[in-house]
Each structure stands twice: as C-alpha cells, then as structure tokens.
C-alpha atoms as a printed R data frame, in Angstrom:
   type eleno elety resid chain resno       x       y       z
1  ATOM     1    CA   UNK     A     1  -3.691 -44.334 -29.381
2  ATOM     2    CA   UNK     A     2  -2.893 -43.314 -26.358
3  ATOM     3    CA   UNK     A     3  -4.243 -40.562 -24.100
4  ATOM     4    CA   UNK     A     4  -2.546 -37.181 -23.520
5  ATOM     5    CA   UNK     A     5  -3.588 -36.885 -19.286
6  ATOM     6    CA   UNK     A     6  -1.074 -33.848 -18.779
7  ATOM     7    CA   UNK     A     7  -4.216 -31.444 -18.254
8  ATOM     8    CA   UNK     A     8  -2.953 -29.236 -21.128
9  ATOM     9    CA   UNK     A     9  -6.905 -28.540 -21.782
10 ATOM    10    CA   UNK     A    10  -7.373 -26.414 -18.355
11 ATOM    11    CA   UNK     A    11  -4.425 -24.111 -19.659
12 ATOM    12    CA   UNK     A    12  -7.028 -21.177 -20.767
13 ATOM    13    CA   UNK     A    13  -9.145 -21.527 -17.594
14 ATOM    14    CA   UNK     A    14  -5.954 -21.045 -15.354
15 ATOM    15    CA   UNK     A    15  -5.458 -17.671 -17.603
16 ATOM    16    CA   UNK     A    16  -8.998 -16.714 -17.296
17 ATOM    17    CA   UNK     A    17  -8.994 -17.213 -13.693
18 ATOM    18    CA   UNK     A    18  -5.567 -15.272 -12.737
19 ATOM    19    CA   UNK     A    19  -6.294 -12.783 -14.773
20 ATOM    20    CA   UNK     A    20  -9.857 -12.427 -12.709
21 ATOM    21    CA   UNK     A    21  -7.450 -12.158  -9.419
22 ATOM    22    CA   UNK     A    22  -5.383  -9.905 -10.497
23 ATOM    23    CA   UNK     A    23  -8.489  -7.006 -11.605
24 ATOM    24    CA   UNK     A    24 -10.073  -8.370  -8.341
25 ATOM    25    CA   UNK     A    25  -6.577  -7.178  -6.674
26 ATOM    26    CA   UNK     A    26  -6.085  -3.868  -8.555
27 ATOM    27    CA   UNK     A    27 -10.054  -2.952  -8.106
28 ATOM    28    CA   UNK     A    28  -9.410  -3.127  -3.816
29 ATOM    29    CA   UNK     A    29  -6.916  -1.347  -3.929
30 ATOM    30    CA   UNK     A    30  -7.979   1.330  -5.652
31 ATOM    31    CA   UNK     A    31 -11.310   0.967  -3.575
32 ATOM    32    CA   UNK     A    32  -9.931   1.160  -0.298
33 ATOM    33    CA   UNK     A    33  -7.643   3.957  -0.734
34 ATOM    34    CA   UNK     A    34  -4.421   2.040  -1.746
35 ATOM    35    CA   UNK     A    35  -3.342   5.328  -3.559
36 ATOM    36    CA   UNK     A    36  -4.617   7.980  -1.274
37 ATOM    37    CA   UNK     A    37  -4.257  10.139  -4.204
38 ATOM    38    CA   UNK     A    38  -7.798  12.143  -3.493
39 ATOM    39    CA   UNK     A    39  -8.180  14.973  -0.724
40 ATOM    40    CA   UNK     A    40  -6.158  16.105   2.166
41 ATOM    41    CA   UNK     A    41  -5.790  13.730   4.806
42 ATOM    42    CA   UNK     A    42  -5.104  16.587   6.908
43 ATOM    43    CA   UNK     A    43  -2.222  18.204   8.194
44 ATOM    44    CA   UNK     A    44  -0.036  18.410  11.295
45 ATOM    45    CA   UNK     A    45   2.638  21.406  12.188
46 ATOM    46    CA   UNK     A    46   5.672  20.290  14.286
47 ATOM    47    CA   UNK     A    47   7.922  22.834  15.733
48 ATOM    48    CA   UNK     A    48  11.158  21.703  17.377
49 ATOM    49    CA   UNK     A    49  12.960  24.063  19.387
50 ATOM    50    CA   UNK     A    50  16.398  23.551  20.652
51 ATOM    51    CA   UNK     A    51  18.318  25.301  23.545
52 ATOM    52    CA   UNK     A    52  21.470  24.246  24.697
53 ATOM    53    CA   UNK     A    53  23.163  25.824  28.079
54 ATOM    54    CA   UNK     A    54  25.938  24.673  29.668
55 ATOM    55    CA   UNK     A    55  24.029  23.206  32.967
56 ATOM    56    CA   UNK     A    56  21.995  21.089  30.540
57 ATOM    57    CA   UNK     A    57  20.381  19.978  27.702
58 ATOM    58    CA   UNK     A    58  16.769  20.354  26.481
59 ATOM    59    CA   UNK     A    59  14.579  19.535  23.512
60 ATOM    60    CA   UNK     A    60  10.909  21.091  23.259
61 ATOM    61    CA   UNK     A    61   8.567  19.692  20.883
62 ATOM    62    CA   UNK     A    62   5.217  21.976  20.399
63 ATOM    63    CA   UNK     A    63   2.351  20.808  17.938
64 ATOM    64    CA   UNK     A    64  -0.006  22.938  16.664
C-alpha cells in the first residue's frame, strides 16, 4: 500500500486555527474602538460666511 503524503490530516487544524484569527480580528476591533459606536467624540461648529463685492472676493471661516 502506498502512503497518502498530501497532508489531508492537518485539514481541521488549518480550520481551527483561522477560525482563532478571525475572533482574534473581530475582538480588536471591537476593543480598540473600530465601531466608535459609544459616546460623543465631541463636536465642532463651522460657520462659513461668504461676501462677494465687486473689488474682491472673500471667504471667512469662524469655529466655535
């Protein structure tokens, strides 16, 4: 008889292992803040005025 060498035997380790990676994956990003679904990160106003004369042309930015 001859011997089946194809490494068909590691099939369920390979399975075990990526599925290890992939809860290791999902559990960072949930730990670092991949879905910044929590709190307010705060906030920022910007007001943008426009006024346009005929001599020239000016943008104004103001942030509260």
């Amino acid at each position: 008889m001859s011997e089946n060498s194809s490494g068909g035997g590691n099939n369920g380790l390979y399975f075990i292992v990526g599925g290890l990676v992939v809860v290791a994956g999902l559990g960072a990003f949930l730990y670092f803040g991949g879905a910044n679904t929590g709190g307010d990160s705060g906030s920022s106003t910007t007001t943008i005025e426009r006024t346009v004369t005929p001599e020239s042309d000016s943008t104004t930015i103001k942030r509260d």
